[in-house]
N, C-alpha and C positions, 0 to 999 in steps of 0.2 A: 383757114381750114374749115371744113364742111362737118357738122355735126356729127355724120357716117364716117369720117377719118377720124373724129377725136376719138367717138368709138372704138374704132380698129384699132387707133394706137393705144387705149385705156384696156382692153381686151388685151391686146398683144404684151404690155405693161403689164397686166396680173398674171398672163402666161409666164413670164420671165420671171416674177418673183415668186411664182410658184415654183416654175422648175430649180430657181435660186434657191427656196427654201428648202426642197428634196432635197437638193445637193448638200446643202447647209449641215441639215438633219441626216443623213447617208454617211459623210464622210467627217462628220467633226463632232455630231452631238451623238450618234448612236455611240462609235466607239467610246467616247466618255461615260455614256448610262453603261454601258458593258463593262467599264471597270470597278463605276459606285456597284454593280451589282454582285462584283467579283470582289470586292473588297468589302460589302457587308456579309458575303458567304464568311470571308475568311475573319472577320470581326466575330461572327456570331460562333462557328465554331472556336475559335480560341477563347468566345468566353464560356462554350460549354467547357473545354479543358479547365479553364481557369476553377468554375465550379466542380468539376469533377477533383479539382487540386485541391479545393477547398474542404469537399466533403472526404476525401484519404487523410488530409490535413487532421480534422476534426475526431474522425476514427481513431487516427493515431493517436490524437490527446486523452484519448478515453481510454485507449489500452494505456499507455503511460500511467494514467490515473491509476487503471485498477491493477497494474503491476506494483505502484508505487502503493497501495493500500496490502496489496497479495506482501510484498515486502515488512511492512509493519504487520501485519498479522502474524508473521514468519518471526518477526523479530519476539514480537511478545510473546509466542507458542516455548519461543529458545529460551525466553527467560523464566519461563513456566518450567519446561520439562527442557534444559539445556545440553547441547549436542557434548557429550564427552562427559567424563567425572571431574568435577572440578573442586576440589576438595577444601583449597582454602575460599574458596567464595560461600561454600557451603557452613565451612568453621566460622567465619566472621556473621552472617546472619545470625546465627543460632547464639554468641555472642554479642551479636548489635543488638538481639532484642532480649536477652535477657540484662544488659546492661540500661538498654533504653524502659525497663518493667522495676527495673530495681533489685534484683535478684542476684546472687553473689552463685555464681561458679565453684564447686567443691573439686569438681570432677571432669573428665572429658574423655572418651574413647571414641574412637572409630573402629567400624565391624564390615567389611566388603560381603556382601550379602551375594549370590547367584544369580547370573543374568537369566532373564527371562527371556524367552524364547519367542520371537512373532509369529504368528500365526499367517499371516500377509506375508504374500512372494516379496515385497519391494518393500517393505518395511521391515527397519533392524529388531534388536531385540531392545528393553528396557532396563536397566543396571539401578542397583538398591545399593545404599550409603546408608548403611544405622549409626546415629552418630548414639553413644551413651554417655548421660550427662546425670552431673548431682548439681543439684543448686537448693540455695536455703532462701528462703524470701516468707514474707507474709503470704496467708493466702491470698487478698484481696492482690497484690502484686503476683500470685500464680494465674490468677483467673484472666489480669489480664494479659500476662507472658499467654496463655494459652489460645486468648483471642488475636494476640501477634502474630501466632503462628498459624493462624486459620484463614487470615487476612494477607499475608505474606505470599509475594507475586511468585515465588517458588511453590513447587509445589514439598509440604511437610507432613507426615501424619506420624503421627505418635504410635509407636508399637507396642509399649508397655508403659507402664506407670504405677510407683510404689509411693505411697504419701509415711512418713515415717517423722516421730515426734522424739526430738532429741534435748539433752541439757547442756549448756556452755559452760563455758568453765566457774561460772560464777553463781551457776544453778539456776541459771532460766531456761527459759523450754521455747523452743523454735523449732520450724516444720522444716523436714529436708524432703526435696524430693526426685526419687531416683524415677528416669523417663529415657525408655529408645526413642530416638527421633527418625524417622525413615526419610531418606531424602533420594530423588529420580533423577535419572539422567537417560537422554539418548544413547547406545552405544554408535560406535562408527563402522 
């Protein structure tokens, strides 16, 4: 074979695997990059969804959060100023602390005092509990009954207060002292 036919057939050889490679490329590699293409679309939005899931996720923990703080707030507010009159929860404070001060109980009354009235469309009115009490103690044991009660997650105030110097039977002399105690509640 003569130099000008190996030519021809070297020419005609890259002819063919060029149109081989068209082909190749046309019917077997396009349709393939057409689906990597179609499947990083559908990759990349589902991970936008995924961050979009992510970030509703995250929101949601934070409402949770500050429902579950709104909750404890609500909770201490009830033990402050608590929803209804609850009468023996309010008798036993007033007892727990004059027994935890040292102070001996003479007396005890309760007085239903008149609801007050709110001012606010959506807010109830506030209800008064005067408890009246005698108790005898020292004073350093009143002052700190008094600090008990200033301290004390209820809310208490004192509406009166009578200090009165008495004899025992034996002729000693000890302070009694007669005190309304006011105590609050939510009405419902």
């Amino acid at each position: 074979m003569r130099s000008s036919g190996k030519r021809l057939f070297g020419i005609l050889a890259t002819l063919l695997f060029l149109v081989g490679s068209i082909f190749v490329y046309g019917y077997l590699i396009s349709p393939a990059l057409d689906q990597v293409n179609e499947l990083r679309g559908k990759v990349a939005s589902r991970s936008d969804v995924l961050d979009n899931y992510g970030a509703a996720v995250k929101q949601l923990q934070n409402l949770l959060a500050q429902y579950q703080e709104s909750v404890d707030i609500q909770n201490q507010v009830s033990l402050a100023l608590p929803i209804g009159q609850n009468v023996p929860q309010d008798i036993n404070q007033i007892v727990g602390i004059a027994a935890a001060n040292s102070m001996n109980i003479k007396s005890l009354g309760l007085q239903q005092m008149a609801i007050k009235p709110s001012t606010a469309p959506l807010v109830k009115g506030m209800g008064t509990l005067r408890i009246n009490t005698q108790l005898a103690g020292s004073y350093a044991n009143f002052k700190s009954f008094l600090r008990s009660l200033e301290t004390n997650i209820t809310i208490l105030d004192i509406a009166n207060l009578k200090i009165e110097i008495q004899k025992d039977k034996i002729g000693g002399l000890f302070m009694v002292y007669n005190m309304s105690i006011d105590t609050y509640y939510q009405t419902q």
